[in-house]
N, C-alpha and C positions, 0 to 999 in steps of 0.2 A: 749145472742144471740147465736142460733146454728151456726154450722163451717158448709161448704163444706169441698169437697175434698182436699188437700192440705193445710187444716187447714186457709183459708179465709175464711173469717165472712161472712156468709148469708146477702147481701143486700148491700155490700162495695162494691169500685170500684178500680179496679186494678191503680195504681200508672204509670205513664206514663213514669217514669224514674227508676222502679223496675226491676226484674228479665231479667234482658238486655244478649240477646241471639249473638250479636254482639259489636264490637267497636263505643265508641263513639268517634265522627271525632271532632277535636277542629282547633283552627285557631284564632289566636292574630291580630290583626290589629290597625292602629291609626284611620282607616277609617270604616264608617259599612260597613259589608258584607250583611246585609239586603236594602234593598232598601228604606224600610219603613220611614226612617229620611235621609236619605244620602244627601241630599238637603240640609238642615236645617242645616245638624252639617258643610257643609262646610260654610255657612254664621252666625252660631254660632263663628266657631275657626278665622273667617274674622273681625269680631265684625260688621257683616252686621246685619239691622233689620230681623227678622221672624216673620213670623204671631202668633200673639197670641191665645193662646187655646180659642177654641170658645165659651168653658165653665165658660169662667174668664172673658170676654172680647170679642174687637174686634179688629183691625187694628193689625199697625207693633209695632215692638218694637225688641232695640238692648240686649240681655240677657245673664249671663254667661251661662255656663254648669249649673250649680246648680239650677238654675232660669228655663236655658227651662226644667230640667229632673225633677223636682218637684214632676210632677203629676206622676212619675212613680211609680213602685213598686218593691223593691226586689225579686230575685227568691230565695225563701230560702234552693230550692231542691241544687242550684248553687249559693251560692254566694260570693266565689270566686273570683277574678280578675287572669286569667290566665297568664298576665304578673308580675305584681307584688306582687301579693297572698294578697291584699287587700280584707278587706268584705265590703268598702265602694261604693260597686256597683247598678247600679238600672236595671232592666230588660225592654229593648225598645223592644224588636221585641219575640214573641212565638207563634208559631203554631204544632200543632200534629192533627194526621190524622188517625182513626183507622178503621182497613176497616177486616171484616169476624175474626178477634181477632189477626190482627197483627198491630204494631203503625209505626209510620215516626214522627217524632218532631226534631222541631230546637227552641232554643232559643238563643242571642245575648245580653248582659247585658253590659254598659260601667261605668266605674269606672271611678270613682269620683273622685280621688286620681291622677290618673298616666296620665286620658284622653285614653285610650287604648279600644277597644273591645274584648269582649272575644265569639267566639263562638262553640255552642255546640250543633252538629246536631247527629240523630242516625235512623237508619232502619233497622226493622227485613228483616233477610234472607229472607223470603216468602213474604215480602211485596210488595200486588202489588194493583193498583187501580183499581176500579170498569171496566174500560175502555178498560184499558191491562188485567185482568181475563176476561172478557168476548171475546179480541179478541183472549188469547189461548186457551178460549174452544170453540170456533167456530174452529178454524184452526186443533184443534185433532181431530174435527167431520167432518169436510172435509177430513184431512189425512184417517180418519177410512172410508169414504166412498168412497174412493181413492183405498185404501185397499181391498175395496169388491165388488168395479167393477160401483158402483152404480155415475151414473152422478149427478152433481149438477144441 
């Protein structure tokens, strides 16, 4: 396979957690920081029932940790448990966002071991949403015709 520039493989994709131009933010918790379970783990850690994955079943049912995070998956870029350096973790919550060739990603995994979450969020300097680029290139193009006399 030919390289591009910087010695990447013609037809690969950049690694979402590779050449990191900033700090990644981390944050320990017993509770998620993502919203996506945060229901569920406090009537997991109650021994309340939770709805059963819709893919298995239906109705309620009371389950350990290990039981509801089953169907999860390791993040093996992260796997880690940031409180007690365990790798018996599963990955709940990842999202990344890559907008004109800069990323934003967060991922939250909890450990199986300690009950602890570990999370790991990161954003390029430059990064900005479709939304926010578009209203600071409107606002340069007012300032500039602000500049030249010219009324909107």
């Amino acid at each position: 396979m030919t390289t591009k520039e910087g010695g990447k493989k013609a037809g690969t994709v950049a690694k979402y957690n590779t050449n990191l131009r900033a700090e990644v933010k981390t944050y320990v918790s017993a509770d998620p920081r993502a919203f996506v379970h945060s229901r569920e783990w406090k009537k997991i850690m109650a021994g309340d029932p939770v709805e059963i994955n819709p893919s298995v079943g239906h109705g309620m049912k009371v389950m350990t940790v290990t039981e509801w995070s089953a169907r999860w998956k390791r993040n093996e870029d992260f796997p880690d448990c940031l409180a007690c350096g365990s790798l018996n973790t599963k990955e709940h919550h990842f999202i990344q966002t890559w907008c004109r060739g800069n990323r934003k990603w967060e991922s939250e995994t909890l450990c199986l071991d300690c009950h602890n979450f570990s999370w790991r969020s990161y954003v390029d300097p430059e990064f900005t949403t479709p939304a926010e680029h578009e209203k600071e290139r409107w606002g340069k193009m007012l300032e500039g015709n602000k500049a030249l006399g010219v009324e909107n």
